[in-house]
C-alpha positions as CSV (number, residue, x, y, z in Angstrom):
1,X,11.7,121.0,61.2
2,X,9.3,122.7,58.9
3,X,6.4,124.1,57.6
4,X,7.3,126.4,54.9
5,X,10.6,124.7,54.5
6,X,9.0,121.2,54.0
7,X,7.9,122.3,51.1
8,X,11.2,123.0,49.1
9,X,10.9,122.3,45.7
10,X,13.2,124.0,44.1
11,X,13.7,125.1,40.2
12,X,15.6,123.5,37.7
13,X,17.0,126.6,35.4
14,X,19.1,125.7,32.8
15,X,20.5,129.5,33.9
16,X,21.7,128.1,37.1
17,X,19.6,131.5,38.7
18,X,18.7,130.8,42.4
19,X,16.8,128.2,43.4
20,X,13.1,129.5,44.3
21,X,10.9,128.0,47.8
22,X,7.3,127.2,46.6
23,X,4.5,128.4,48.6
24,X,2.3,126.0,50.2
25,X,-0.3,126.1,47.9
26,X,2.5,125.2,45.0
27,X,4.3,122.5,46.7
28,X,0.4,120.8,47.7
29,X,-0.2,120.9,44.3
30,X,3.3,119.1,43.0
31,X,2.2,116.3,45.8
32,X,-1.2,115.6,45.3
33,X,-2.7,117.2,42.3
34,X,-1.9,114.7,39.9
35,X,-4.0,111.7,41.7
36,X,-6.3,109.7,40.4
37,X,-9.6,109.4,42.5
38,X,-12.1,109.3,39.1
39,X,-13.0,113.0,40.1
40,X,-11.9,116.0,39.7
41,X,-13.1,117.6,43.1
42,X,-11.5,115.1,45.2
43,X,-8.2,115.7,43.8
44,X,-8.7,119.2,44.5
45,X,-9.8,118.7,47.9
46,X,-6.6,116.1,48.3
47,X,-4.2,119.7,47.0
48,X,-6.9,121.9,49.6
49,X,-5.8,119.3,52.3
50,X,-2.4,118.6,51.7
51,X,-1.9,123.0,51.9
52,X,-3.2,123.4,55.1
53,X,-1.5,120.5,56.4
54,X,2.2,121.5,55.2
55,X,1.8,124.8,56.8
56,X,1.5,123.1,60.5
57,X,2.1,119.8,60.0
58,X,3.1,119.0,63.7
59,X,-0.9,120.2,64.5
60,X,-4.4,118.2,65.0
61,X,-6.5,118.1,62.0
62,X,-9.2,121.0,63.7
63,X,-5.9,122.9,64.1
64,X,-4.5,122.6,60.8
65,X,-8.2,123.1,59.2
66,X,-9.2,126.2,61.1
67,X,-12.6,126.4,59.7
68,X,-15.6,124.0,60.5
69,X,-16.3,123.0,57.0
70,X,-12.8,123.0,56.0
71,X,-12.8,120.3,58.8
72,X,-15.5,118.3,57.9
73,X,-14.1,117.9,54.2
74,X,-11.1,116.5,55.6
75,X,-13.0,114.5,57.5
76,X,-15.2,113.1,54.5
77,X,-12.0,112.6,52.4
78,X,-10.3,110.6,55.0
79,X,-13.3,108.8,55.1
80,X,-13.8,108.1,51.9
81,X,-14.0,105.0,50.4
82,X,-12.4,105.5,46.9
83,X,-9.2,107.6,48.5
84,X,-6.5,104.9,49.6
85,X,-2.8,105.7,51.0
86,X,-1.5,104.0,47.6
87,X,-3.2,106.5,45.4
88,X,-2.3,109.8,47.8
89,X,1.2,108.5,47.2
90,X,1.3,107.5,43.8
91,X,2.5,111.3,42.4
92,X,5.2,111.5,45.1
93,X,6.5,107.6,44.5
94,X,6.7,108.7,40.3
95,X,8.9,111.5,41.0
96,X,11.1,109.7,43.3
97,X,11.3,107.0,40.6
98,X,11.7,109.6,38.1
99,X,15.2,111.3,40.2
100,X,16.4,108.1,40.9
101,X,16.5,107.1,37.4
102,X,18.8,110.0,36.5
103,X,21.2,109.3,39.0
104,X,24.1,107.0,38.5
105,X,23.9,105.4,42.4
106,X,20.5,105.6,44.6
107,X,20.5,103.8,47.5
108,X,16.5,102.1,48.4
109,X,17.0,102.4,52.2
110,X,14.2,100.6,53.9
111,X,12.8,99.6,57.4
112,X,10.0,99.1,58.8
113,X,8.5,100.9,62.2
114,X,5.7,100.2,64.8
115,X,2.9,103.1,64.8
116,X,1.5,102.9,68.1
117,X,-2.5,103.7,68.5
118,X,-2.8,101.8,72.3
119,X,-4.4,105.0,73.9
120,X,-6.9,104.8,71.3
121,X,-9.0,101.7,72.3
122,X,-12.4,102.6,70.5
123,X,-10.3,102.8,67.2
124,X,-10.9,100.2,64.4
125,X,-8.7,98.0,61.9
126,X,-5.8,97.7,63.6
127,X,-3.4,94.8,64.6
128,X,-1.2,94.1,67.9
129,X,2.1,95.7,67.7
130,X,4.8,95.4,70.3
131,X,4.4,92.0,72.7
132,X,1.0,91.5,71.5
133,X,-0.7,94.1,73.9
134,X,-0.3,97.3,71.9
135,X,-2.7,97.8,68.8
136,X,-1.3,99.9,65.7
137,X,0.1,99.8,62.2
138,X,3.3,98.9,60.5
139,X,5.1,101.2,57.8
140,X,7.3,99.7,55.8
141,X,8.7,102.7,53.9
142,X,11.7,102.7,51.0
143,X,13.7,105.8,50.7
144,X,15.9,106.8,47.8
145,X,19.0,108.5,49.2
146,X,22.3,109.4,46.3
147,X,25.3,108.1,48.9
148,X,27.6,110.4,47.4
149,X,25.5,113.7,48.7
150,X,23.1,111.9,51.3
151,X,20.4,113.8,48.9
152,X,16.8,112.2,49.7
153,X,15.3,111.6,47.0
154,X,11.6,110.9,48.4
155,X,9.9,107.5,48.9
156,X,10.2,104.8,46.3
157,X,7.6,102.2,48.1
158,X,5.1,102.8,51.5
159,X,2.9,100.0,52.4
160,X,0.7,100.0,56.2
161,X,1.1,96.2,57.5
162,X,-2.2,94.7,59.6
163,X,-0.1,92.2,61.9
164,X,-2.3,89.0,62.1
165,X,-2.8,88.3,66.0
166,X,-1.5,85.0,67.0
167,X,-1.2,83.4,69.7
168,X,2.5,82.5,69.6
169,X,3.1,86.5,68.6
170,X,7.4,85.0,68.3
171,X,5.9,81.9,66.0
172,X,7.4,81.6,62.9
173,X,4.4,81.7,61.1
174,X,4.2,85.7,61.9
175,X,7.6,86.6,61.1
176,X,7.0,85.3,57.5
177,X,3.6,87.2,56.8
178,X,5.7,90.1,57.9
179,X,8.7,89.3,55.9
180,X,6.8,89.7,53.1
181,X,6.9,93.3,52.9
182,X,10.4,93.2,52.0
183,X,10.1,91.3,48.8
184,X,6.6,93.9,48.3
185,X,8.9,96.7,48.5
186,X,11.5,95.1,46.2
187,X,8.8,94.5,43.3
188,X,7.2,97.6,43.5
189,X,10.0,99.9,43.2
190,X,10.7,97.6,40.1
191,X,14.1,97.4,38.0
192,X,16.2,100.0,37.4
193,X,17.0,102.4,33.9
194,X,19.9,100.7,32.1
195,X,23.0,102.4,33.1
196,X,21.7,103.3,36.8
197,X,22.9,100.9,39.9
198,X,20.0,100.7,42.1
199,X,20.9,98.6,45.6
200,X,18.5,97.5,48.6
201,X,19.7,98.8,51.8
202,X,18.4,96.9,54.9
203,X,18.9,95.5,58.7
204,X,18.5,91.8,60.2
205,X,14.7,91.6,59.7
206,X,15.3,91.5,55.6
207,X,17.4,88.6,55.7
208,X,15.6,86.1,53.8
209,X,16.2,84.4,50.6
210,X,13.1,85.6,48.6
211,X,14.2,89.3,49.2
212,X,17.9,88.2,47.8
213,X,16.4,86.9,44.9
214,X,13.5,89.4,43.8
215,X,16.2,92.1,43.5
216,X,19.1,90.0,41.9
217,X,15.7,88.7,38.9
218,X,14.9,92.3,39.0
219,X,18.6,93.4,38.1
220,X,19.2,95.3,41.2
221,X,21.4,94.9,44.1
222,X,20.9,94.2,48.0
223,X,23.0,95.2,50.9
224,X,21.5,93.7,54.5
225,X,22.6,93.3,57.7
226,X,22.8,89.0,58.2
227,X,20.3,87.4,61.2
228,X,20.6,84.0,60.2
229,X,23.5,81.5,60.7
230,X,22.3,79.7,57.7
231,X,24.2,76.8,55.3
232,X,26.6,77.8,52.7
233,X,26.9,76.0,48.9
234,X,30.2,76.1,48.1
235,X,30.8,76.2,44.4
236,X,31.3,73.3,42.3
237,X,35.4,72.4,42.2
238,X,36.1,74.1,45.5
239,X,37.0,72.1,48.4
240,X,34.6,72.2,51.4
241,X,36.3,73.5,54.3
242,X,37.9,71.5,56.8
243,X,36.7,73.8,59.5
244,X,33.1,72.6,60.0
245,X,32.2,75.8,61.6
246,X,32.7,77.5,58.5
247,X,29.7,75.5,56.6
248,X,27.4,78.3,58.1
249,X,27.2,82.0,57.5
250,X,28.3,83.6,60.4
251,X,30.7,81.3,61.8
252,X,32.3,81.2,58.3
253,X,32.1,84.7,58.6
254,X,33.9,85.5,61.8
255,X,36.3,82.6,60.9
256,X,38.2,85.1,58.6
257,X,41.2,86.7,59.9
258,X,41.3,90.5,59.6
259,X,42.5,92.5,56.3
260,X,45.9,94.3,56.6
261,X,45.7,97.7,56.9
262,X,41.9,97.6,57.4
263,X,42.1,99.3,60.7
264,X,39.8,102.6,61.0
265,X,37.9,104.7,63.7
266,X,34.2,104.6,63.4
267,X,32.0,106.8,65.4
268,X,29.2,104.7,67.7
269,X,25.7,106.6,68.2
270,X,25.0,107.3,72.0
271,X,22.6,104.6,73.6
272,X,20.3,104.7,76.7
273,X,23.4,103.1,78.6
274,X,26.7,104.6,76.9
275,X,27.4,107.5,75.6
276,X,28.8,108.6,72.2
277,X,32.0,107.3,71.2
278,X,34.9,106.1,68.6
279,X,35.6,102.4,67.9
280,X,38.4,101.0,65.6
281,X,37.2,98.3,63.7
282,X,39.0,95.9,61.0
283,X,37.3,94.3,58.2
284,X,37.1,91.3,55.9
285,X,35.2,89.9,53.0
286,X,34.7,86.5,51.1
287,X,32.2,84.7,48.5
288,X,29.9,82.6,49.4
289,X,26.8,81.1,47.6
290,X,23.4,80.8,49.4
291,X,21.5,77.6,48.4
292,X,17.6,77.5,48.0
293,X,16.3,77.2,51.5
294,X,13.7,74.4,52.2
295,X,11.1,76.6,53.6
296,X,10.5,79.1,50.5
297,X,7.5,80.2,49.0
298,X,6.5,78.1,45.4
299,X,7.6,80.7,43.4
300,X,11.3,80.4,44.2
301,X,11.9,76.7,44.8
302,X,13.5,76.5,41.1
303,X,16.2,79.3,42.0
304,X,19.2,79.1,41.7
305,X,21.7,79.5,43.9
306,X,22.8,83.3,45.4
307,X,26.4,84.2,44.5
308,X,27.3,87.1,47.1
309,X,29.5,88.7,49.1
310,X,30.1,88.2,53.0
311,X,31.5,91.4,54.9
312,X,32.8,91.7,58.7
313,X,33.4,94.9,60.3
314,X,33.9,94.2,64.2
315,X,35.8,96.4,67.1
316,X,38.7,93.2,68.0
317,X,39.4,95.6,71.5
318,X,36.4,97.0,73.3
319,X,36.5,99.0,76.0
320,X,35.4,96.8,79.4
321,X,31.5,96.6,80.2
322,X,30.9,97.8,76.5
323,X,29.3,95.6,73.9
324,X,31.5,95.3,70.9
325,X,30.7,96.8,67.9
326,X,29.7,94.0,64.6
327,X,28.6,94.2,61.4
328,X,28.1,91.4,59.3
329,X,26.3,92.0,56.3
330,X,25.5,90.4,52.9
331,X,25.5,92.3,49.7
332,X,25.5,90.9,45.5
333,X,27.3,93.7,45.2
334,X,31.2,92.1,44.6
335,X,34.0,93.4,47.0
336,X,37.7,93.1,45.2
337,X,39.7,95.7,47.5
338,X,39.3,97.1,51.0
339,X,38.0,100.7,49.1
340,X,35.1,98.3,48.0
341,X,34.9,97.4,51.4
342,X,34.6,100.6,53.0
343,X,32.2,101.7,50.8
344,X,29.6,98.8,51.1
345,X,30.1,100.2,55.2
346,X,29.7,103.9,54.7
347,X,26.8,103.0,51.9
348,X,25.3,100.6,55.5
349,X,25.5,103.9,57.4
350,X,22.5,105.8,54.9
351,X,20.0,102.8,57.2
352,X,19.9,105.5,59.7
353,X,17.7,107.5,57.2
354,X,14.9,105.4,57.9
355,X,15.5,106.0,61.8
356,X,15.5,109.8,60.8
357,X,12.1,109.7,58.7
358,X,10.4,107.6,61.6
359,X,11.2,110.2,63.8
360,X,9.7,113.2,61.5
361,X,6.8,111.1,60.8
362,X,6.3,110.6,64.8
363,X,7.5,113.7,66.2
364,X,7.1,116.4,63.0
365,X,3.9,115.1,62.0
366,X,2.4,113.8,64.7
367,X,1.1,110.5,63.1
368,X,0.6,108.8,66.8
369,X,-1.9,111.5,67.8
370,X,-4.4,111.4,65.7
371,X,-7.9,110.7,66.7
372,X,-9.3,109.6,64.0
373,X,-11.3,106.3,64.5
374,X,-10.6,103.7,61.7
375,X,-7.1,102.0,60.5
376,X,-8.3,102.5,56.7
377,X,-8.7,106.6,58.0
378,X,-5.2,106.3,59.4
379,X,-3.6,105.1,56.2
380,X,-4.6,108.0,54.7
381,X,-4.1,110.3,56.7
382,X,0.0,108.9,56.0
383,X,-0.7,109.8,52.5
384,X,0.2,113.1,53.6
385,X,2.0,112.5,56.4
386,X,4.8,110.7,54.5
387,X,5.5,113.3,51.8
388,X,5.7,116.0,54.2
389,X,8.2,114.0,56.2
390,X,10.7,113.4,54.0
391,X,10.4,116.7,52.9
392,X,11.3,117.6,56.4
393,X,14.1,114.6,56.7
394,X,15.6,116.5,52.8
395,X,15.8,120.0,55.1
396,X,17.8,118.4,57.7
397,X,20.6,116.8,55.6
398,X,21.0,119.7,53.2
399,X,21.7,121.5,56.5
400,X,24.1,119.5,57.4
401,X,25.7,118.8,53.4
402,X,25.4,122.5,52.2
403,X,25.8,124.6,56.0
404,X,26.8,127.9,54.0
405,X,24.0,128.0,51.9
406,X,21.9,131.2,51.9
407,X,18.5,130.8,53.8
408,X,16.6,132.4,51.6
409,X,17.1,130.1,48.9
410,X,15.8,127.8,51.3
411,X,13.2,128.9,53.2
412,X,10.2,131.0,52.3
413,X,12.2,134.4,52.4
414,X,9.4,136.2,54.9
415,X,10.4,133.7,57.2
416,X,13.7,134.3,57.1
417,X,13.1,138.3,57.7
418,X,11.0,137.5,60.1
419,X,13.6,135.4,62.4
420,X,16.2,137.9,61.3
421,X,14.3,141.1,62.8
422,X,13.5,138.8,65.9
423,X,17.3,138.3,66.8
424,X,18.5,141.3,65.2
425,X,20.1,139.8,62.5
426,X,21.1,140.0,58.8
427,X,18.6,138.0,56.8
428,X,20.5,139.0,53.3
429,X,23.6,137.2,55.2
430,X,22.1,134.5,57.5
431,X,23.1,130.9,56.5
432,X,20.8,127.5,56.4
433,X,22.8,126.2,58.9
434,X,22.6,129.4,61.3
435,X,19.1,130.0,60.6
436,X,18.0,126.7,62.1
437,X,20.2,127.4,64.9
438,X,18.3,130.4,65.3
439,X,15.3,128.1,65.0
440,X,16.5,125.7,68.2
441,X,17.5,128.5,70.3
442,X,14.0,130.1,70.0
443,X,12.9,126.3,71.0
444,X,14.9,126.7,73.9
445,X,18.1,125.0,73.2
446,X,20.5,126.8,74.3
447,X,23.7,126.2,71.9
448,X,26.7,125.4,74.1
449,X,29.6,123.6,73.2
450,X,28.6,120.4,75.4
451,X,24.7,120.5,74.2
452,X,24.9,118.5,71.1
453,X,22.9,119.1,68.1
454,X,19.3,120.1,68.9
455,X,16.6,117.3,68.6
456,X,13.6,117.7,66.7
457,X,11.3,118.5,69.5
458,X,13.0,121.2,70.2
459,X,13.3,122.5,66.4
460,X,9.8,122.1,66.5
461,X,9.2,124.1,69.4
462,X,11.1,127.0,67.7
463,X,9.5,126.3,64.4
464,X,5.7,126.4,65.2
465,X,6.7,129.9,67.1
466,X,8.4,131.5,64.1
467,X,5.6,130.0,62.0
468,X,3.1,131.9,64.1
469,X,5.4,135.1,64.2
470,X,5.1,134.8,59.9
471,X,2.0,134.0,59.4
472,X,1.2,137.1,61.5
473,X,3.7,139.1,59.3
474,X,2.2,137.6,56.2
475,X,-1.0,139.3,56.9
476,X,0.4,142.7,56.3
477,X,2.7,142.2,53.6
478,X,1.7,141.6,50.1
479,X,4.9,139.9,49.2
480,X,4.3,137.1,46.6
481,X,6.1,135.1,44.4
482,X,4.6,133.9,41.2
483,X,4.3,130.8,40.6
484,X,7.1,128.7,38.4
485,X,6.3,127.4,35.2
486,X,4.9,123.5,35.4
487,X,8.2,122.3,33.3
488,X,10.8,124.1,34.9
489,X,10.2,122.1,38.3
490,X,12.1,119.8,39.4
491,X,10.8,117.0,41.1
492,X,14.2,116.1,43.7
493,X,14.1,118.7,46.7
494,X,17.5,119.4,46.1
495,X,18.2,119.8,42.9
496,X,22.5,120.0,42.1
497,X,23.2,119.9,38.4
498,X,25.2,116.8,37.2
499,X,28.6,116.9,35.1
């Protein structure tokens, strides 16, 4: 979505008066202007930077530059030796800690996504991605989203992956170098503030022991999506059962009948193949304990073993020709009642974040397209890229939780005028949720009943036009709005007062 808008920070007033959007320059310097480089004038060049690049974010660098020298700055600074992804990030990652740690519940959704750099052959430091004959990165990123408002926090842990070629790309030797990120991300986000629940929120590729048990030592919880049929440990005292199937994760697991009264409707994201569509699924739950593997890494051979939860959701009736809808997923987290139950599902559900933010780094940013001509240069170049992408990920679901809230509060108020005089509209009166469907419609979607919601190519069709329609305006207004004071920002992007 944004330029302007990716940038909304917005006050924390004691008053409760109207939250205020910062100006490019403002939000830049909330991002990057407390990074430690060892000199002053590169932290200033990272806040110079970081403004141009919020203000067209979808743009090359020339474009986003629009001066020669400006350009070859950027091009020293991403170039330079002493400037690493890690530190570009480090600010953001301290605020997110910071919000999560006055929250009761923060979900740390994770994933990890292919960033694909094939067209560029002459490009350096990279690693096959895909079956072996792509080249490219892998993001591992870790959001923090409150499941009781889908608020997004920021990004608690980013780390850019080199795959190691190999020759046996499916080998088991690669899949445990990459595994590794997980338990990474789990160590560096750390433990949480006493009182706060912090829990680990990922798919099939997380499911390994060593993840499980850095977050249970670090006092936090994990909620994953199960990939391997592995062996059980029953506890000491309880019969093993006579079923041999159910000696194994996932047999055990769809061994268990279905919970009374656990039937519900879930809706199932379209696919290349089927459309949209409702399920009914049933649920169930039981302990289990996971033993110490035999393959795990020195440091967790002494472990003991996991006490956790299994949970089944699964569609018993699909329709014919469509693949059944299952969920079985692991979580430390205990389960007493089906409202536990259904919980630990909708909390599942806040994965798609990730999915979201992969797609506003790709498609918003632009990530894929840039030319510049070392990995190391890429990395950070995402020290940018990722801030300003969440940011734009935060925009989208505060459409969707707060749809009557005014624009203006939102987005840089020119902007609004601007989109208001355009359609002949009242920009005092205009809604977030009607401006950005103002914003797709100038993008060419065209609104009807049966066109969905529009997708972010289009939004950013209609926002780089409206961005070029303000920046002319901006040149013959004078309308400016001081800046805040430093300790009346907040560092969330939506800011909603607890108690």
């Amino acid at each position: 979505m944004v330029a302007q808008i990716a940038y909304s920070i917005v006050e924390s007033r004691p008053s409760r008066e109207p939250p205020r959007v910062l100006t490019p320059e403002e939000w830049a310097a909330q991002q990057w202007a407390q990074t430690d480089f060892g000199d002053q004038r590169v932290t200033a060049r990272a806040v110079a930077i970081g403004t141009k690049m919020v203000v067209h974010p979808d743009q090359s660098l020339p474009a986003q530059m629009q001066d020669p020298a400006m350009l070859r700055a950027a091009y020293r600074f991403l170039d330079n030796y002493y400037v690493t992804m890690e530190k570009l990030l480090m600010p953001h990652r301290q605020q997110t800690l910071a919000a999560a740690g006055r929250v009761p519940v923060v979900l740390m959704v994770e994933d990890t996504t292919e960033l694909d750099y094939t067209q560029h052959r002459s490009t350096k430091d990279l690693g096959p991605i895909g079956n072996g004959r792509g080249q490219g990165l892998l993001l591992h990123s870790t959001l923090g989203i409150v499941p009781d408002t889908r608020e997004v926090l920021g990004v608690a842990h980013a780390q850019a992956v080199l795959r190691v070629p190999n020759p046996e790309p499916r080998s088991r030797r690669v899949r445990s170098a990459e595994s590794q990120v997980w338990v990474a991300s789990a160590r560096s986000v750390g433990a949480p503030p006493e009182g706060c629940l912090w829990v680990h929120v990922s798919d099939q590729a997380s499911d390994g022991f060593e993840y499980f048990a850095t977050c249970i030592d670090l006092g936090k919880h994990f909620l994953a999506r199960v990939y391997h049929n592995r062996v059980l440990d029953w506890e000491q005292g309880r019969p093993e059962p006579e079923n041999e199937t159910a000696s194994h994760l996932l047999d055990y697991a769809r061994s268990l009948p279905p919970c009374p009264e656990s039937d519900y409707t879930v809706q199932v994201r379209a696919t290349d193949k089927h459309p949209k569509r409702d399920a009914r699924v049933v649920l169930q739950w039981a302990t289990v304990r996971l033993p110490v593997p035999a393959r795990v890494a020195d440091d967790f051979r002494g472990h003991a073993a996991i006490a956790a939860w299994v949970l089944r959701a699964w569609e018993p009736e699909p329709p014919a020709g469509v693949e059944p809808v299952e969920w079985v997923l692991l979580t430390s987290l205990p389960i007493d009642n089906l409202q536990d139950a259904m919980r630990l599902i909708d909390w599942y559900t806040c994965r798609w974040f990730c999915e979201d933010y992969h797609q506003c780094l790709k498609t918003g940013c632009q990530v894929e397209r840039t030319q510049l001509d070392s990995g190391m240069d890429i990395r950070r170049l995402l020290g940018f890229a990722i801030p300003i992408a969440v940011r734009l990920l935060a925009m989208r679901e505060q459409v969707r939780q707060a749809p009557d809230l005014p624009a203006v509060v939102v987005v840089e108020p020119l902007m609004v005028e601007v989109l208001s005089r355009r359609q002949h509209l009242e920009a005092a009166s205009m809604t977030i949720s009607e401006f950005w469907r103002r914003v797709a419609r100038l993008g060419g979607h065209q609104g009807r009943r049966g066109d969905g919601e529009p997708g972010w190519k289009t939004l950013w069709k209609g926002w780089r036009y409206l961005s070029d329609l303000t920046d002319g305006a901006r040149l013959f207004t004078d309308q400016q709005v001081p800046p805040p004071a430093a300790n009346q920002v907040s560092q969330t992007i939506i800011w909603r007062e607890s108690g």
